[in-house]
C-alpha positions as CSV (number, residue, x, y, z in Angstrom):
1,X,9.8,-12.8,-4.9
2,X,11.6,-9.7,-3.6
3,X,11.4,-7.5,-1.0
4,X,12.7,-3.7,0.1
5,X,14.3,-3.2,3.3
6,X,14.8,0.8,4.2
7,X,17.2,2.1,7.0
8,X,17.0,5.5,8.1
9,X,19.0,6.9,11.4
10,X,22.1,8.2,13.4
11,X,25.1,6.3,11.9
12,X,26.8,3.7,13.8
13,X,28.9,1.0,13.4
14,X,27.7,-2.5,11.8
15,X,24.4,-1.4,10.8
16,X,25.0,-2.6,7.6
17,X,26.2,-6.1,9.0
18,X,23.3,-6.6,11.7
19,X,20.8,-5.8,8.9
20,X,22.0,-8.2,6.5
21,X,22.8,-10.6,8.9
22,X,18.7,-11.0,10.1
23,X,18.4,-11.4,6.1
24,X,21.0,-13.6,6.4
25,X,19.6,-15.9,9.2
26,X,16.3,-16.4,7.4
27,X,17.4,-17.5,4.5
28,X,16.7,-13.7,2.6
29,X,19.2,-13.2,-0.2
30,X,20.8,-9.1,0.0
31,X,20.8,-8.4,-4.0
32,X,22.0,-4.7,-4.0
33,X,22.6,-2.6,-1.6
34,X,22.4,1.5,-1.6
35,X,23.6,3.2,1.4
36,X,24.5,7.0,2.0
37,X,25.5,9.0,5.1
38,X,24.5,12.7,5.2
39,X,26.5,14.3,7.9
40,X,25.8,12.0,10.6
41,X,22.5,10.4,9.2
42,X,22.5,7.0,7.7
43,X,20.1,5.8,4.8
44,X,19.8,2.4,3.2
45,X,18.0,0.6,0.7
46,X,18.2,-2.7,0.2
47,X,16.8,-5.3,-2.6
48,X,16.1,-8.7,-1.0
49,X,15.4,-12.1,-2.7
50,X,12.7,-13.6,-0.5
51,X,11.5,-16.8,-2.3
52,X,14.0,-19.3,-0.2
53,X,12.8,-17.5,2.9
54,X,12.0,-19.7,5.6
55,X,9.4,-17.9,8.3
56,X,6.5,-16.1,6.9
57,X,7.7,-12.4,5.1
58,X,5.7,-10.7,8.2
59,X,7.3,-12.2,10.5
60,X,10.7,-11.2,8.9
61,X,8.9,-7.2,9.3
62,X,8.4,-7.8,12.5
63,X,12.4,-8.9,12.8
64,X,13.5,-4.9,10.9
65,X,11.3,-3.5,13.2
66,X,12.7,-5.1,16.2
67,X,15.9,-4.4,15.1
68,X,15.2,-1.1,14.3
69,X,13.5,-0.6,17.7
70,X,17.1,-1.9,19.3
71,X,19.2,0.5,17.9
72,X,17.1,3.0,17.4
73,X,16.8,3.0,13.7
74,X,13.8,2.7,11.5
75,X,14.1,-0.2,9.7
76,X,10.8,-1.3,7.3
77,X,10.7,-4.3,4.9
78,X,8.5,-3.9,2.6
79,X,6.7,-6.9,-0.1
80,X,7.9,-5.5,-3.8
81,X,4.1,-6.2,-4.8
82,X,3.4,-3.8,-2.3
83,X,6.0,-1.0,-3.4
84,X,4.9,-1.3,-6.8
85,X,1.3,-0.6,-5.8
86,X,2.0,2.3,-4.2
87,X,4.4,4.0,-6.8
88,X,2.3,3.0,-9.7
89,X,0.7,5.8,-11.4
């Protein structure tokens, strides 16, 4: 099971590193990794391998958000099941 976790925001410093270290402390496995910065705008996608994940994938959402909420980001995880729903044709 995977799952996709967006960033979109001002850069900073370490957003990188304080996203993949929530993945990080709930057992979420960072595959790949895109990231960009457009003047002083950050975007990031990231693939994550949730099958060893140990607290219920919402839960985890609800950890981005925080995040996100924190350092005034928006962060989204999203189920891959999900995704492919909504960008099948």
């Amino acid at each position: 099971m995977r799952a996709i976790v967006t960033v979109i925001g001002k850069d900073d410093i370490g957003i990188l590193a304080k996203v993949s270290s929530v993945c990080s402390e709930y057992k979420a496995n960072v595959i790949e990794v895109t990231q960009s910065v457009l003047q002083d705008m950050f975007a990031m996608i990231m693939l994550v391998d949730i099958s060893k994940l140990n607290i219920p994938f919402a839960e985890l959402s609800d950890k981005m958000s925080e995040l996100g909420k924190e350092l005034g980001l928006s962060i989204t995880a999203m189920h891959e099941d999900v995704f492919n729903c909504m960008h099948h044709i």
